[in-house]
N, C-alpha and C positions, 0 to 999 in steps of 0.2 A: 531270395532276391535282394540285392543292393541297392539302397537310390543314392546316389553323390551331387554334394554341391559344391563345388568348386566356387572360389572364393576370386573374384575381377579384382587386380591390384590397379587403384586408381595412379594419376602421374603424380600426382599431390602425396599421396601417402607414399609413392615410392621415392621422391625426391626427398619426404621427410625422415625415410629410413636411412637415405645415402647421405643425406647432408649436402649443404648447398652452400657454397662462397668457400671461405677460408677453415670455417670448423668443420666439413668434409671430409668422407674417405675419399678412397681415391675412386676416381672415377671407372666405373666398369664392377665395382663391389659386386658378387653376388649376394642377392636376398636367399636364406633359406625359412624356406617355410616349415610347417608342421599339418600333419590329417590326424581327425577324430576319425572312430569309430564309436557308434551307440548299436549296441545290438538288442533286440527284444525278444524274447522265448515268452511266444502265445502259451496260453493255458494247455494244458497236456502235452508238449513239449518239453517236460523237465520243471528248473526252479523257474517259475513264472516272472520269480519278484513280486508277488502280488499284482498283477495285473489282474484285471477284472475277468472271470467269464466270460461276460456278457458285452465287454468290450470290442470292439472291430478297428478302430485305429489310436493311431499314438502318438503326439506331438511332444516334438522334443526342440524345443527353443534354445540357440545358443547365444548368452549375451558375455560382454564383455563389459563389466564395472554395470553401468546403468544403460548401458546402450544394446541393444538388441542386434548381433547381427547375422543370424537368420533364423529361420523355422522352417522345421520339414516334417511331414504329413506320415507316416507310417501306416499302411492297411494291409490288411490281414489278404494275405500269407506273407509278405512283406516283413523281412526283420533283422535288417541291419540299415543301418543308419549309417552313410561316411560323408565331411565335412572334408573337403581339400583346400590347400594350401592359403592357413592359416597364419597369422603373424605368431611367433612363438607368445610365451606368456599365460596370464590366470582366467582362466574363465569358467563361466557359468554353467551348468546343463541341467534343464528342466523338463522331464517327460509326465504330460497326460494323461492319461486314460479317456477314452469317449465311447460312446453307444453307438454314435456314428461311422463310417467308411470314409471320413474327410477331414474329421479332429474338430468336430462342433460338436455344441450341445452342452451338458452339464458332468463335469466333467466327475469321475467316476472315482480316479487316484492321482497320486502327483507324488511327485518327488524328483527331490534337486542333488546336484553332488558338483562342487570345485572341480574341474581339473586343470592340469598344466601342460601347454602345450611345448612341444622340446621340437627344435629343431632336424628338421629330417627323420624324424619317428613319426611311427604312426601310436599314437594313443588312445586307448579302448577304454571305453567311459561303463561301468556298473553302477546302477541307479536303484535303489529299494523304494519301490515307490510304496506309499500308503492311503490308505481309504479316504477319501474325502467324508465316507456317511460319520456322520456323529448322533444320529439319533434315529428312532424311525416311527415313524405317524401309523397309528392303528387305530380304524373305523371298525364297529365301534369302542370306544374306550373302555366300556364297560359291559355287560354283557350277562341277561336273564334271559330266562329260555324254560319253556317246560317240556316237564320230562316225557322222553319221546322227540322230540324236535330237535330239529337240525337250522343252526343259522350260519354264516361264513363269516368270518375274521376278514379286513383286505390289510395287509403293512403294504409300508414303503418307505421306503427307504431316504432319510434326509441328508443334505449337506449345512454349514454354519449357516446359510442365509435362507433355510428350509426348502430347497430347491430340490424335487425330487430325483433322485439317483436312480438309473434303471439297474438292474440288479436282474438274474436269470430268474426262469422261474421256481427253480428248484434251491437259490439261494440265500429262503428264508425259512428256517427250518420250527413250524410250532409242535409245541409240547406241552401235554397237561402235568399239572402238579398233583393230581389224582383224579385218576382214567377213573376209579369206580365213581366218581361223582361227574365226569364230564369227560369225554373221550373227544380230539380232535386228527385232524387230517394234518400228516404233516409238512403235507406240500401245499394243499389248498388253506388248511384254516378252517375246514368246514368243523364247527364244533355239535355235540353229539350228548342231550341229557339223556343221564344213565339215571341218575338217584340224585333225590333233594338234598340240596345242601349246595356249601358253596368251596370254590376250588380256583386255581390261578392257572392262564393260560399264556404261555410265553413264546413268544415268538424271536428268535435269534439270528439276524444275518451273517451268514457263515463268514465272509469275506476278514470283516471289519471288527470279527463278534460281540459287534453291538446287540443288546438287547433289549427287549420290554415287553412285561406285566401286562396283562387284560383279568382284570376279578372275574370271573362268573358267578354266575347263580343259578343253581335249576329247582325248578318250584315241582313239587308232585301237584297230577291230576286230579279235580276234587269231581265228581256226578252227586246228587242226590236224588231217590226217590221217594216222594213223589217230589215233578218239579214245581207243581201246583195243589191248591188244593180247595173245596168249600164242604164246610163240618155246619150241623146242628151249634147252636150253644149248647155249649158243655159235652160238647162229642170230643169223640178222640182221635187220634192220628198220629200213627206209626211214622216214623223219618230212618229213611237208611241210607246213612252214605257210603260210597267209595273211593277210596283212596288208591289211587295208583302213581308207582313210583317212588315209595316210600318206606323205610323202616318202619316209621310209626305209622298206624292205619287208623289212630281213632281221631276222632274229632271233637268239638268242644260245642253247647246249642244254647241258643240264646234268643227270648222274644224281644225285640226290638222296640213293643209299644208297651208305655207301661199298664197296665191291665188291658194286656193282652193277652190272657193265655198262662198258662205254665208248661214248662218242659222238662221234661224229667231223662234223662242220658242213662243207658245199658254199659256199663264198663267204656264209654265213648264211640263204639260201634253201631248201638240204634239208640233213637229215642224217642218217647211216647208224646206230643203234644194234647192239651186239653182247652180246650178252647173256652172262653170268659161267657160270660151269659150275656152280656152283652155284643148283639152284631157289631156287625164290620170286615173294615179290611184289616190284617194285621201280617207280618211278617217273623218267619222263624230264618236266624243265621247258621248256617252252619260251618265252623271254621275249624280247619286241619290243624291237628297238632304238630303236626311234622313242620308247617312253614304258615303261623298266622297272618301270611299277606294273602294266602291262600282262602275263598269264602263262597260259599254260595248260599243267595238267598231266598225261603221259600215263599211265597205270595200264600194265604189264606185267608179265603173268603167266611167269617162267619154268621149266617142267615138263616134267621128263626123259620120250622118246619122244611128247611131242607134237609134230602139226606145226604150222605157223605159222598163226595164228591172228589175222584183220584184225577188229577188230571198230567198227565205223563210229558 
């Protein structure tokens, strides 16, 4: 479909083309004028010029020097654009991209191109228009996770004044830098710990192919049993952890108070606690070797003439 604007030649501007008094043509001159055409090919259509997917109309502004003089609206299915009868000469042409059906909003692409209008021709105007985004905002920036758990990634997409860009949903494409450490979705962003350790999650808008970095991190699962405990003075107590999520399974054990106890570690896998002759409360740590942010800590009660006491 075609929309046209024909162009009202005011008396003023046509007296000024004819000339008036003595430095005049001759009276009865004819004016010729000149038509644009601007045509737009929607996405799968052909070469789009980069128009946006996710775009629905198209404003294409015609100025001359600094002065503006007209603008006309393009919406989809809509995609030819004609401009009639123009004063010959140089002028402007500016096409938008929008998310809207009316040519608001923030605007998606843009681009401009000179051309010259010729009398009695019609002139077809080709425009490449380009991505307004120049960056894109990802919640959150950064990103730990334990293994087993799933959190979601959101981008979006910016312009120079951070104004967000709507963009389809399928055109931001994320990808892990290594799926055996973190695996993501890569329409959603859902990311996905596989194994401890850390890996980069990139998120890429096809359009623009701007792109950006998210760090991960996935921590392995730490359990201990027992998660509590009360020993005799000078009783003993076996500590087992588990590690899940991990190349490395052992862990590292540590009393927390000083004469509190000793701890003695099996290749990193168990370890015997022995408790001080002295009651009290005291605390065993046990932290994974695979990711020492990784810790759990054991509470032990030790109280003369009890017996030993597992507490799960």
């Amino acid at each position: 479909m075609r929309h046209k604007i024909t162009k009202a030649i005011g008396w003023m501007a046509l007296a000024a083309l004819m000339g008036c008094g003595g430095g005049g043509g001759p009276a009865g001159s004819r004016i010729s004028y000149g038509d644009l055409a601007v045509a737009v090919h929607w996405p799968g259509e052909g070469d789009s010029r980069l128009v946006p997917a996710a775009a629905q109309s198209i404003k294409i502004t015609l100025m001359q020097g600094l002065d503006v003089v007209d603008t006309l609206v393009i919406s989809r299915p809509d995609s030819v654009a004609e401009f009639d009868e123009l004063f010959p000469g140089l002028y402007t042409v500016t096409a938008e991209a929008f998310p809207t059906n009316d040519g608001t909003g923030i605007a998606q692409a843009i681009g401009t191109v000179p051309v010259t209008i010729q009398p009695d021709q019609l002139t077809n105007a080709a425009i490449t228009m380009l991505s307004t985004i120049v960056g894109l905002g990802l919640t959150p920036s950064s990103l730990t996770i334990n293994f087993g758990d799933i959190q979601g990634l959101l981008a979006g997409a910016l312009d120079t004044l951070g104004n967000l860009v709507l963009t389809p949903l399928e055109g931001i494409l994320f990808t892990s830098n290594n799926p055996l450490i973190a695996t993501v979705n890569p329409i959603t962003g859902s990311v996905t710990g596989i194994l401890a350790g850390s890996t980069t999650i990139t998120a890429t808008e096809l359009e623009s192919g701007i792109s950006q970095n998210v760090p991960v991190t996935v921590r392995p699962l730490l359990s201990v049993l027992p998660s509590s405990a009360t020993v005799s003075p000078l009783g003993t107590l076996l500590i087992t952890p588990t590690v899940l999520g991990a190349l490395d399974l052992t862990c590292s054990f540590q009393v927390l108070q000083g004469g509190g106890g000793t701890v003695i570690s099996v290749l990193g896998l168990t370890a015997t606690y022995t408790a001080p002759l002295t009651p009290g409360n005291y605390t065993v740590r046990v932290r994974s070797n695979a990711d020492p942010t990784v810790y759990v800590d054991v509470p032990i009660r030790v109280a003369t003439g009890s017996l030993f006491l597992n507490i799960n």
